[in-house]
Backbone bond lengths (Angstrom), bond angles and torsions (degrees), N, CA, C in turn:
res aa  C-N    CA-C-N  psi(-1)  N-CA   C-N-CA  omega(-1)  CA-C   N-CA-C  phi
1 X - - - 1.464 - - 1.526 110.14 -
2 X 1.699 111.32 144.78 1.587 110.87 176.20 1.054 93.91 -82.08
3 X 1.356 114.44 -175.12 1.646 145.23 155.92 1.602 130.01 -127.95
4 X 1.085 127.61 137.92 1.126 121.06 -179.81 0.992 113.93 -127.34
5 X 1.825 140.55 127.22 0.912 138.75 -178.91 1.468 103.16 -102.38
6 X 1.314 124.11 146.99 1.929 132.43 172.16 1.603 103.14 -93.67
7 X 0.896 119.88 99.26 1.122 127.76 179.89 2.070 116.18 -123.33
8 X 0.758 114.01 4.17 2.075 145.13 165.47 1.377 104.02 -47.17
9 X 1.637 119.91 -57.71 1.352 120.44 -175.65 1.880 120.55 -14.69
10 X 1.075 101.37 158.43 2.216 107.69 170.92 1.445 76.78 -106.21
11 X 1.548 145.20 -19.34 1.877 108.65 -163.23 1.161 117.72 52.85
12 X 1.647 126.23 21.54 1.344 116.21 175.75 1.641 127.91 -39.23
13 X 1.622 109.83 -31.89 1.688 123.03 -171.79 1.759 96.91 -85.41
14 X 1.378 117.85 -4.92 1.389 124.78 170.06 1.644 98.28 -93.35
15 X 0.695 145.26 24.35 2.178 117.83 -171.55 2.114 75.07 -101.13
16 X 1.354 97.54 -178.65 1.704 131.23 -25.19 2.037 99.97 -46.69
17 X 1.149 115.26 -17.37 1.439 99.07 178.99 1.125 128.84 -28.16
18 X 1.479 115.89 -50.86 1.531 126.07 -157.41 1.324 109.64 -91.73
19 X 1.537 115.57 -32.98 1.272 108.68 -173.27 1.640 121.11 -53.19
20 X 1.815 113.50 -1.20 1.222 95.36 179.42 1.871 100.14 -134.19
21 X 1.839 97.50 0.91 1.580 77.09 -177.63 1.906 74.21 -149.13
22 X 0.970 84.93 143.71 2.373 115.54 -176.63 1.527 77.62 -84.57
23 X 1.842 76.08 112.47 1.652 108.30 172.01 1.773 123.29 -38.27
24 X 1.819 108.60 -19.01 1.997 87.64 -168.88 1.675 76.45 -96.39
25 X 1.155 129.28 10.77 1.823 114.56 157.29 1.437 133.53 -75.36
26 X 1.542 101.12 -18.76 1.748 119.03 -178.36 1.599 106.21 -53.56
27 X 1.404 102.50 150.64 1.825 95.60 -177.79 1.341 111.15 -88.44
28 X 1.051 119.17 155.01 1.718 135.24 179.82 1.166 101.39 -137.64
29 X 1.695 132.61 111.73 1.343 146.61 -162.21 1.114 119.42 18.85
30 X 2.286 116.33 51.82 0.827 122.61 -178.26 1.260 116.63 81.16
31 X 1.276 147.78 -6.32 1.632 145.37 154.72 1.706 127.92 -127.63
32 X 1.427 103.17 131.49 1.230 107.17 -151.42 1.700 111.80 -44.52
33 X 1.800 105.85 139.96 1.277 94.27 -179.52 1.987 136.45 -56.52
34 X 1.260 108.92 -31.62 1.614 121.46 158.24 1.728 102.24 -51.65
35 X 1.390 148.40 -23.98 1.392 142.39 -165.48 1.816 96.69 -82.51
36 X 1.273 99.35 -38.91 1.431 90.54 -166.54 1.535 120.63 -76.03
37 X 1.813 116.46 -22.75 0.993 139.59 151.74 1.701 112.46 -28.58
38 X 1.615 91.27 -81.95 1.519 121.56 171.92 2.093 118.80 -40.58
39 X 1.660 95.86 -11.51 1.497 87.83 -168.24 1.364 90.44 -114.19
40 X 1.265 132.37 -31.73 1.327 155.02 -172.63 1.898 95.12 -69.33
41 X 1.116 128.71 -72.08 1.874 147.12 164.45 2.072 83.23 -34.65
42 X 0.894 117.60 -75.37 1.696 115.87 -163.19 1.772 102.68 -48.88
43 X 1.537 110.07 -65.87 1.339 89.66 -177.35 1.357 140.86 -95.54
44 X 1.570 109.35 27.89 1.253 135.02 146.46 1.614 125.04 -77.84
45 X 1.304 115.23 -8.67 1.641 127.39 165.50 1.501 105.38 104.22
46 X 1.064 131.28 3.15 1.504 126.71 -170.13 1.843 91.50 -88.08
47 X 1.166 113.03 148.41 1.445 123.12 -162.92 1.369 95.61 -132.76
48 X 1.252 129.51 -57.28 1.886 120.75 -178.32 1.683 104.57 -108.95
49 X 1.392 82.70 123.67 1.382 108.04 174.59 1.931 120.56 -110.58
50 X 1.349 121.21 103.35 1.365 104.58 163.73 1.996 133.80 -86.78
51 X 0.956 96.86 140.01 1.661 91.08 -161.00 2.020 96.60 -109.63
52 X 1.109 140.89 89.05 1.412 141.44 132.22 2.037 102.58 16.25
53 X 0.976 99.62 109.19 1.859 91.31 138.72 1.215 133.62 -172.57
54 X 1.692 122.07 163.54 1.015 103.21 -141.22 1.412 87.43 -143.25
55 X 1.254 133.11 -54.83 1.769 136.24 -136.74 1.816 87.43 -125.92
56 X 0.982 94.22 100.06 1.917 118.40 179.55 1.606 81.31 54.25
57 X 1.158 117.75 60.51 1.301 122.66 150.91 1.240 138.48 -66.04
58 X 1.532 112.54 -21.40 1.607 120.85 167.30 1.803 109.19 -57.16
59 X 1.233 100.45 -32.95 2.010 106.37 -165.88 1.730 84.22 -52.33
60 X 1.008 103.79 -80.28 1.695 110.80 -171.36 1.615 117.81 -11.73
61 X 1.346 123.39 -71.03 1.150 114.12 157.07 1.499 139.83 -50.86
62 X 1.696 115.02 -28.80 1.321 110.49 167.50 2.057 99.74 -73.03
63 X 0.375 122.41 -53.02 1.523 124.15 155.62 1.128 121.85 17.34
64 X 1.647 93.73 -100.18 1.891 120.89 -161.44 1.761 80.80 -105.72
65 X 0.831 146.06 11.63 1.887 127.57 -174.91 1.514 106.55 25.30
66 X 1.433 91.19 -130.45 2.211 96.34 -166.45 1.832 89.79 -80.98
67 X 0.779 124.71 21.65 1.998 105.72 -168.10 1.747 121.54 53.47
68 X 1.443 103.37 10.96 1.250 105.09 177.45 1.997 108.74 -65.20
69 X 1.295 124.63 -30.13 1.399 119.47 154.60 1.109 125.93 -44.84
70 X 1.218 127.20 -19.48 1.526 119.45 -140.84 2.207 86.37 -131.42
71 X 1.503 108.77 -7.75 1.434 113.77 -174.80 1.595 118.58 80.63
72 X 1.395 104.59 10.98 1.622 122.63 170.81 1.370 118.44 -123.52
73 X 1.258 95.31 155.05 1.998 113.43 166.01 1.133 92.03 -95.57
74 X 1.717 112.06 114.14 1.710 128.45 116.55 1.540 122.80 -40.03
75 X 1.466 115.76 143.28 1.000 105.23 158.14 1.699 85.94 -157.77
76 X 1.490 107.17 153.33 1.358 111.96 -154.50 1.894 105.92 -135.61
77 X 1.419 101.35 118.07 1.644 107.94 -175.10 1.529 111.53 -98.05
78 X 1.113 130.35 118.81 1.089 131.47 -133.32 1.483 113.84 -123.24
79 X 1.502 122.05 69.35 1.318 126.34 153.04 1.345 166.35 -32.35
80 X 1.502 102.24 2.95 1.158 137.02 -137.05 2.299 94.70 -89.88
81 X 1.144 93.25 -45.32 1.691 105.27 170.95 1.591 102.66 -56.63
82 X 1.628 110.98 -61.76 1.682 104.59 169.94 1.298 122.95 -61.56
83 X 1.025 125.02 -5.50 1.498 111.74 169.27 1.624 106.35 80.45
84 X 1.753 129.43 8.64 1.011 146.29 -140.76 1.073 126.16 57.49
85 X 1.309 107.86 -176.86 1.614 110.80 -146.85 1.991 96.57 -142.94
86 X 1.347 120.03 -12.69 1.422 109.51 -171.17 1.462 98.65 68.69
87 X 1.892 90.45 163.47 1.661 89.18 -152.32 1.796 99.38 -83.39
88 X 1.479 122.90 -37.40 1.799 101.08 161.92 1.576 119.67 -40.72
89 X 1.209 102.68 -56.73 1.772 100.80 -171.75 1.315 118.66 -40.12
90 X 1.727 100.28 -51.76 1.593 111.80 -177.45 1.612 104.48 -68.83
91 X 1.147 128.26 -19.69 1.495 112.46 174.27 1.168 110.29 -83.03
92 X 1.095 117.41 -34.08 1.960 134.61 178.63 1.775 91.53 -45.79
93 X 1.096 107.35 -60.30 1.503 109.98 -161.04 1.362 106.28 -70.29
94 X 1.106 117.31 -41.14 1.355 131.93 -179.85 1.761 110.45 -64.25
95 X 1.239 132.49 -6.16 1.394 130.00 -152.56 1.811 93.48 -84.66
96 X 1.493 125.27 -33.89 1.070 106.31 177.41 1.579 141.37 -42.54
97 X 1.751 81.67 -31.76 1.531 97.57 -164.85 1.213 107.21 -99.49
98 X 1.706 129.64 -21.17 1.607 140.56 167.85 1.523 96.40 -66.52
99 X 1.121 131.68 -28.97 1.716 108.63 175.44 1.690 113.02 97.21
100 X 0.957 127.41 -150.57 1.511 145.86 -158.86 1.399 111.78 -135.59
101 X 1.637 127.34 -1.21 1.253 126.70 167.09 1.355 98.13 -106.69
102 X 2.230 80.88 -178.64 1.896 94.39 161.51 1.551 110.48 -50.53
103 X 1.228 109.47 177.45 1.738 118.12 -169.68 2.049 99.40 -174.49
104 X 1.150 96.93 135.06 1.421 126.50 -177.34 1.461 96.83 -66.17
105 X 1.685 131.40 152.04 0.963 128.41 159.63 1.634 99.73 -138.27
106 X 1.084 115.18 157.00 1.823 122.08 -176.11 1.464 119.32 -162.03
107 X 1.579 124.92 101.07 1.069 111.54 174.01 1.324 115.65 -64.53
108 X 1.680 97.03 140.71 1.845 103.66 -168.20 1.850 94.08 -76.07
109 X 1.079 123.91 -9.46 1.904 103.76 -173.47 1.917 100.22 -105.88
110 X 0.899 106.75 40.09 1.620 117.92 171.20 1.816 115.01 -111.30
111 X 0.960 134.47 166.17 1.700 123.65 -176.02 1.873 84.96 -173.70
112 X 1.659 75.80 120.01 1.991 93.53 -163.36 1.460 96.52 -131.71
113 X 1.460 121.12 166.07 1.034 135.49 144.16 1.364 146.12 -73.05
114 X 1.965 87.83 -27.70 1.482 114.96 -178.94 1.292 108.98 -37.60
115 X 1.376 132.75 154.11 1.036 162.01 140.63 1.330 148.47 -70.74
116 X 1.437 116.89 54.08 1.659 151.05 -167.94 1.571 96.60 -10.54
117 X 1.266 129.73 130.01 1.163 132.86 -166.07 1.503 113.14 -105.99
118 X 1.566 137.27 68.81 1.382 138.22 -121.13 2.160 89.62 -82.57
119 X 1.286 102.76 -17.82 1.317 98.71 -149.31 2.095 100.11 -116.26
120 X 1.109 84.71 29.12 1.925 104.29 -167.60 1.726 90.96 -77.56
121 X 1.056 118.12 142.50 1.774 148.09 -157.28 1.533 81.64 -134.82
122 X 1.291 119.63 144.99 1.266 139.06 114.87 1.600 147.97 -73.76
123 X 1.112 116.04 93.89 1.561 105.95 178.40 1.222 144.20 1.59
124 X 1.144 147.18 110.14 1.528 139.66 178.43 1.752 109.21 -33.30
125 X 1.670 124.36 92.12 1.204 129.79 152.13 1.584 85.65 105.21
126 X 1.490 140.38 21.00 1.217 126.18 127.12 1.555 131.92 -70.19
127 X 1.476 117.56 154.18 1.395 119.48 -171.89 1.578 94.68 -114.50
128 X 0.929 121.73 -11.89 1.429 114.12 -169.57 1.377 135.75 -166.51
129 X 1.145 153.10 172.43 1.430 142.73 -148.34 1.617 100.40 161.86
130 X 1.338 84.31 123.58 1.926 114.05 -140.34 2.060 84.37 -110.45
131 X 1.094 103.99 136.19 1.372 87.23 155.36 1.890 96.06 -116.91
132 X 1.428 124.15 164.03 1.103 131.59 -178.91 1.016 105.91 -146.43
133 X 1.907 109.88 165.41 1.701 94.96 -167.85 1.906 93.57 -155.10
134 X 1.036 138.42 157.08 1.557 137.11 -168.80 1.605 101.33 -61.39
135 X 1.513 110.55 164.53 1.797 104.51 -152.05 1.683 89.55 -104.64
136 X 1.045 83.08 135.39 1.104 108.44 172.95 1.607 123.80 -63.74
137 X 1.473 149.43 -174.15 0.844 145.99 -173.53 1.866 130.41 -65.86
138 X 1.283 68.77 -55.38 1.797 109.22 161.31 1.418 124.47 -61.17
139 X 1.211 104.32 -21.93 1.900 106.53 -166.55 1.655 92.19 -147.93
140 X 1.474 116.83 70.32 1.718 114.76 -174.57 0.732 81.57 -64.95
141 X 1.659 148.90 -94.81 1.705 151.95 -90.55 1.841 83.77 -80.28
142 X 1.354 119.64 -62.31 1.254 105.28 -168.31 1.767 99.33 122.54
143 X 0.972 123.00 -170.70 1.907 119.52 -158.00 1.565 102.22 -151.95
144 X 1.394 110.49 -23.36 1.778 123.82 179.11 0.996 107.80 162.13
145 X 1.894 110.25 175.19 1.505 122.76 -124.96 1.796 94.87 -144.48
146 X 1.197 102.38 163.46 1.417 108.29 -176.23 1.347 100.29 -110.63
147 X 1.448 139.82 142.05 1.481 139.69 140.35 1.459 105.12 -113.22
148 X 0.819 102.19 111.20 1.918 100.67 -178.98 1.055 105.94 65.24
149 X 1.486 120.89 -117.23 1.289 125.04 -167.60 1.647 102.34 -120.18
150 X 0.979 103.07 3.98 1.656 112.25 -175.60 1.662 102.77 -81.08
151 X 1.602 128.03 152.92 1.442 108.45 167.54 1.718 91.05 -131.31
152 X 1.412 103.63 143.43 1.510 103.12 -145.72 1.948 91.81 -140.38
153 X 1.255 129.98 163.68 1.199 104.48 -148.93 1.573 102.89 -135.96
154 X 1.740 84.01 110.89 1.893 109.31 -152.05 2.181 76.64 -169.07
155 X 1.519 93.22 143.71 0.912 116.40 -175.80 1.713 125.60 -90.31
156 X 1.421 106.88 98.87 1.493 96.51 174.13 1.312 101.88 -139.78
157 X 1.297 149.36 -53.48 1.374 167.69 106.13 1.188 142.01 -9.41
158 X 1.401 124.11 118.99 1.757 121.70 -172.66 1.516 109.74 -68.73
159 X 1.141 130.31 146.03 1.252 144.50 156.93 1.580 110.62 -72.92
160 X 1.364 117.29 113.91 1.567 106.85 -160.69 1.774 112.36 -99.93
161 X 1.743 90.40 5.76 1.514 83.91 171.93 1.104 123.95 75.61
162 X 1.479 102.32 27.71 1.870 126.36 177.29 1.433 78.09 -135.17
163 X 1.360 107.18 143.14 1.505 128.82 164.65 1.642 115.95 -160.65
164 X 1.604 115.73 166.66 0.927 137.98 -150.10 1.476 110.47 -115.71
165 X 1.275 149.35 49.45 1.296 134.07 -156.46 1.417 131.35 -98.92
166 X 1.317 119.85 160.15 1.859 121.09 173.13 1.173 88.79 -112.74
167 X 1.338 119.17 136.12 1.619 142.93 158.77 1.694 101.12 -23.59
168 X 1.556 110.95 -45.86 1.215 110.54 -166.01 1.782 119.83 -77.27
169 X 1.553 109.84 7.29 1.346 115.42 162.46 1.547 110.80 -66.64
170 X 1.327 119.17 -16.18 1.655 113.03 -161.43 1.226 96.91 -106.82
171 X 1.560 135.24 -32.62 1.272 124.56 -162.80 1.332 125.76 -26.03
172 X 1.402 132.72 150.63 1.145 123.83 161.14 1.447 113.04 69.14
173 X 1.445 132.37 35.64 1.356 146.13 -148.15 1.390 89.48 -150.34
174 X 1.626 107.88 130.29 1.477 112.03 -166.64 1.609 93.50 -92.84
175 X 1.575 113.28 144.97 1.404 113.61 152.50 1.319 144.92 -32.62
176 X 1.067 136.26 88.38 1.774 134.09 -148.38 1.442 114.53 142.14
177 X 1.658 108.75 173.37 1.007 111.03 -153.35 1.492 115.63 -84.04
178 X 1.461 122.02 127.81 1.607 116.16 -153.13 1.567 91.57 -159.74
179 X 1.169 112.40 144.93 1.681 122.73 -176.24 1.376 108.77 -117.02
180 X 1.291 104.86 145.81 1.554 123.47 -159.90 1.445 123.29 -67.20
181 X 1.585 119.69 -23.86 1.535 139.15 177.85 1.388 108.25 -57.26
182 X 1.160 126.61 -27.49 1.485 119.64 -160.39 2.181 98.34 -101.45
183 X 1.332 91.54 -36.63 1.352 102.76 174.02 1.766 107.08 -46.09
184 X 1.228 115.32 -26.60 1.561 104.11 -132.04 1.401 84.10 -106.49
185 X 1.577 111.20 -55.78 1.398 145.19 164.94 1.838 95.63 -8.54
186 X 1.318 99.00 -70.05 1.565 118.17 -162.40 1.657 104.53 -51.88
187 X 1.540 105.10 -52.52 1.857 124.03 -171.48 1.716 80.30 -58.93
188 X 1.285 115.24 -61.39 1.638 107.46 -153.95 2.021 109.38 -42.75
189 X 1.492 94.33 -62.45 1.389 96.22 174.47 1.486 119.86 -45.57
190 X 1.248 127.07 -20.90 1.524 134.24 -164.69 1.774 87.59 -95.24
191 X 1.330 135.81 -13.51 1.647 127.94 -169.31 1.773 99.14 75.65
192 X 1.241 111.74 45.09 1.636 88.99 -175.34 1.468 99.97 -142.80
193 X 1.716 111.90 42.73 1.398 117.72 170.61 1.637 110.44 -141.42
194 X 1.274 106.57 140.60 2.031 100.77 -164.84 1.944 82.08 -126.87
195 X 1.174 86.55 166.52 1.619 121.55 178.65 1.224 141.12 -177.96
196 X 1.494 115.28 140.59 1.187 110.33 172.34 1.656 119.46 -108.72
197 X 1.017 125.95 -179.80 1.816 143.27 170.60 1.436 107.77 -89.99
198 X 1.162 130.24 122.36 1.224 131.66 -163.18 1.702 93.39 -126.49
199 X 1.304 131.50 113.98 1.613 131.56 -179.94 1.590 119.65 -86.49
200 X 1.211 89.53 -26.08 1.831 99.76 -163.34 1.733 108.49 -71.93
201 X 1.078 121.43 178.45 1.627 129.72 179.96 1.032 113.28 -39.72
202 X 1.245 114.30 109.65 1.790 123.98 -178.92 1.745 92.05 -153.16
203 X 1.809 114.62 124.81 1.358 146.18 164.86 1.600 105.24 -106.01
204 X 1.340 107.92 138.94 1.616 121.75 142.26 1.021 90.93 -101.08
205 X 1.281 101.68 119.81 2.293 123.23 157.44 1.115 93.49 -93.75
206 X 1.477 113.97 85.04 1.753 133.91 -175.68 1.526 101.43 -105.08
207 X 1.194 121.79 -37.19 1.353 113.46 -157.15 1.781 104.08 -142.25
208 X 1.438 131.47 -171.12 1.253 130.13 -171.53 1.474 108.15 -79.38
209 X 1.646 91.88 -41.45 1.429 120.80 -174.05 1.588 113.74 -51.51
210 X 1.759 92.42 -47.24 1.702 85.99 -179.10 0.998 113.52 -76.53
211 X 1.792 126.23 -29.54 1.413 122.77 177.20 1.737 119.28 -43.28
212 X 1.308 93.61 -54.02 1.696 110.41 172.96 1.654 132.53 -47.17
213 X 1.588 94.49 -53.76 1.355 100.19 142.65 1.782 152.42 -48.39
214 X 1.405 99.27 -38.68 1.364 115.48 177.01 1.803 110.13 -84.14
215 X 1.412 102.84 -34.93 1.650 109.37 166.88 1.841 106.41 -73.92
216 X 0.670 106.90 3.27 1.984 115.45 176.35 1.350 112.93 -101.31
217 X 1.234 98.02 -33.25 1.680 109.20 -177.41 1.514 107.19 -80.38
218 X 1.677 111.68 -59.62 1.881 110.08 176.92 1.285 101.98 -55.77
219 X 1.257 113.32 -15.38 1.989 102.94 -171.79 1.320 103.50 -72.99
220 X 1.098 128.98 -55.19 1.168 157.34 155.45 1.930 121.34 -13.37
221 X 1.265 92.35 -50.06 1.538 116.87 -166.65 1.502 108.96 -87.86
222 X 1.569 114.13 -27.05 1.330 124.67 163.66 1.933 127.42 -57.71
């Protein structure tokens, strides 16, 4: 299975941070937040990883290079002319290089514990597979809901911005900039999205504040 990390974002709720370094570069107990992703994706077995970018998107690649450090192929779709693309668009664009199977998705400004699932199946005539996780501070109401194993779209649960996809969620999706909620929204009503609740260490590195915080906490933990 590929992986795809979203890494395109401006981090506007990050400046002055961002304005000079693209938010999955910010440090997290001293190493860039996309590394821990990238080390976490390696020793879970996933080997090619494509990473989106867009907003001082060149740093990224002088960065991480091919992922040959890290025991992976980078390969990098490059948004940077669009000004981004939102996270459908950027997968839209990205589909050449994700292939004809399921494919990993991961927002790069998240910092989880989860455990990348290298060997995850999709259901016969599912499009997708949500992981979700209890709401956080920032997002009480929650983004969607579990019935069984179905995730159906009623508010109890964060969407943690790990997902599960078939190429065939995008079909028929014009080139350009288009966001992923409405995509999903649509499969849900159709019964053709599964999920689970995920409890363990999961951050939105949304803001400076949380960055600061979460670097207080590994400080801490040392």
């Amino acid at each position: 299975m590929k992986c795809m990390i979203l890494a395109a974002g401006l981090g506007s709720r990050m400046r002055p941070l961002t304005d000079v370094t693209p938010k999955p570069l910010l440090k997290v107990g001293g190493i860039p937040l996309i590394v821990w992703h990238i080390e976490r994706l390696g020793h879970n077995d996933f080997r090619e990883i494509i990473i989106n970018i867009a907003h001082l998107g060149y740093q990224i690649p002088q960065t991480l290079g091919d992922g040959s450090e890290w025991g992976v192929k980078i390969s990098y779709s490059d948004e940077q002319e669009e000004g981004g693309l939102e996270s459908a668009g950027g997968i839209i664009k990205a589909l050449p290089l994700l292939g004809d199977e399921t494919f990993l998705v991961v927002n790069g400004d998240i910092f989880t514990s989860y455990e990348f699932q290298y060997h995850r199946k999709l259901a016969d005539g599912i499009l997708a597979h949500l992981i979700l996780v209890p709401n956080p501070e920032h997002n009480p109401d929650g983004d969607f809901a579990l019935e069984g194993h179905k995730v159906v779209d009623k508010r109890a649960y964060t969407f943690s911005g790990i997902g599960y996809y078939s190429p065939k969620l995008f079909e028929g999706v014009s080139y350009g900039k288009s966001a992923l909620p409405p995509l999903l929204r649509k499969a849900m009503k159709e019964g053709k999205v599964t999920g689970e609740l995920y409890e363990g260490e999961w951050l939105d590195i949304g803001t400076p504040k949380r960055l600061e915080l979460l670097n207080a906490q590994l400080l801490n933990s040392y």
